[in-house]
N, C-alpha and C positions, 0 to 999 in steps of 0.2 A: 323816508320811513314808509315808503309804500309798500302795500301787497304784504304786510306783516300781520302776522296769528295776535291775537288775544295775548298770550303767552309770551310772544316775542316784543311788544308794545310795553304791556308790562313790564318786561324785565328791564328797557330802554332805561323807564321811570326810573326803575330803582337801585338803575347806575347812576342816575342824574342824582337822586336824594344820597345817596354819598360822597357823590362833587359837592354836595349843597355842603353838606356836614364837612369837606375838606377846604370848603369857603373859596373855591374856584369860581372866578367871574360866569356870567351869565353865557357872554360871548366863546367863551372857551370852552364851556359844557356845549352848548351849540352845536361848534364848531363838533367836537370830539363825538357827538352823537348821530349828528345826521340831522339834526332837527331846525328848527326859525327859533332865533333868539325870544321872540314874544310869546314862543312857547313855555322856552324855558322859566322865561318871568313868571307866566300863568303858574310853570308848576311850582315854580318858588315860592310865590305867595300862598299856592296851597299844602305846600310843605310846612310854610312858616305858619300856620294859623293850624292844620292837623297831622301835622307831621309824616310816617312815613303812611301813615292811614291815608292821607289825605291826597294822595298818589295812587291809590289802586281803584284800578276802573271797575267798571260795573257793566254789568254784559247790556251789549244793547239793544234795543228794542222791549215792545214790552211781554211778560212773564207767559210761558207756555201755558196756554187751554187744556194740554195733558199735562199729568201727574207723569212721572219717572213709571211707574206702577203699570200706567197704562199704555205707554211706549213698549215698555219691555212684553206688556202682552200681545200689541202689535205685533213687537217682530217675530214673536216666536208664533204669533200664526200668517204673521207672510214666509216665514221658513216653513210653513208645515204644505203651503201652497194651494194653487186657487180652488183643485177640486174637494179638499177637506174644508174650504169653506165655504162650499156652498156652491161653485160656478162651475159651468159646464166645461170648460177647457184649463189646460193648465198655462195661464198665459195670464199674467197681473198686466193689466192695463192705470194707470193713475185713476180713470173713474172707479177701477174695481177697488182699489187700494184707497179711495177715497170713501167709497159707497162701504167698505170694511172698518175702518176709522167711527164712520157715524153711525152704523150696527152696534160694534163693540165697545164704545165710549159714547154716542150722542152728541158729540163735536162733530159740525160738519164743515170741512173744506173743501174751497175749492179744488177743482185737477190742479190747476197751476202751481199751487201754492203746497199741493202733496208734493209736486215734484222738487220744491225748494225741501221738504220737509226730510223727504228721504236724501238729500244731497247731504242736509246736517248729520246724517247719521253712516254717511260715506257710501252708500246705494247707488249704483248708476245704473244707466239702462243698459239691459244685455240681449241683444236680441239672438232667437237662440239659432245654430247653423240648421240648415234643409238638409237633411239627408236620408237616402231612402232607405228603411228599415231594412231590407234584403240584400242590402249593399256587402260586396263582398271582398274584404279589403286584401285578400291575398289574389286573386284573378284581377285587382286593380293594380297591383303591384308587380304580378306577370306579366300583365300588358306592358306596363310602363316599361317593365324589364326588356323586355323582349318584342315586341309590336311595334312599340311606337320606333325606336330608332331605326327600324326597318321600313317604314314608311315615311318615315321623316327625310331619310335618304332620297328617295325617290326613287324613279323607272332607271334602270340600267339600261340603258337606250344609247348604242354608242353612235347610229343615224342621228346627229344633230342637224338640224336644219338652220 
């Protein structure tokens, strides 16, 4: 049962709490699940004392320093981007995104732990491509056409040496 979501864990449970209810040994839900028998016990006994309550997890770690409120206003000024809020370039770095955080809300995180924050929220880093503004993608594409296999060939030089 490794490397499983919230979601999927959960659901594990609450195929086990209807083994429990169809009175399948311990060993056998186990087995059927993927799990250690001294799990299954654990959740049996707390089946048997709160039922199927008594099997749903609880998110872990403890409760966000943001409200739902102030996430949502987060993102929609990291959507709006650096120079609308305030920075000279348009390049979010984690200090900036962090130093935005304790502006906007007075919760202050660390960089490290913004980058854990935006991971929760499916954000990765994107670094953006270099490319020269004057760049001319039709003369890049006549070259490719036409230039480069022409040089790529080489000298027509029938004097080998």
């Amino acid at each position: 049962m490794k490397h499983l979501t919230l979601v999927q864990k959960q659901a594990v449970r609450n195929k086990a709490a209807g083994m429990f209810a169809q009175d399948k040994s311990n060993a056998e839900i186990a087995r059927s699940l993927g799990v250690g028998r001294q799990t299954v016990s654990r959740w049996y006994q707390q089946w048997k004392q709160h039922g199927n309550e008594g099997l749903t997890l609880r998110t872990p770690g403890p409760k966000s320093r943001l409200t739902q409120e102030q996430w949502d206003q987060i993102v929609r000024d990291l959507l709006l981007g650096p120079k609308e809020n305030g920075y000279d370039t348009q390049f979010w770095s984690l200090d900036r995104i962090a130093d935005l955080i304790k502006t906007k809300t007075g919760v202050c995180y660390h960089k490290c732990h913004v980058w854990y924050l935006l991971g929760r929220i499916d954000w990765s880093c994107q670094k953006p491509q270099r490319r020269a503004k004057q760049r001319d993608e039709q003369a890049i594409s006549d070259w490719k056409e036409h230039d480069w296999p022409r040089i790529k060939r080489g000298r027509k030089n029938k004097e080998r040496l």
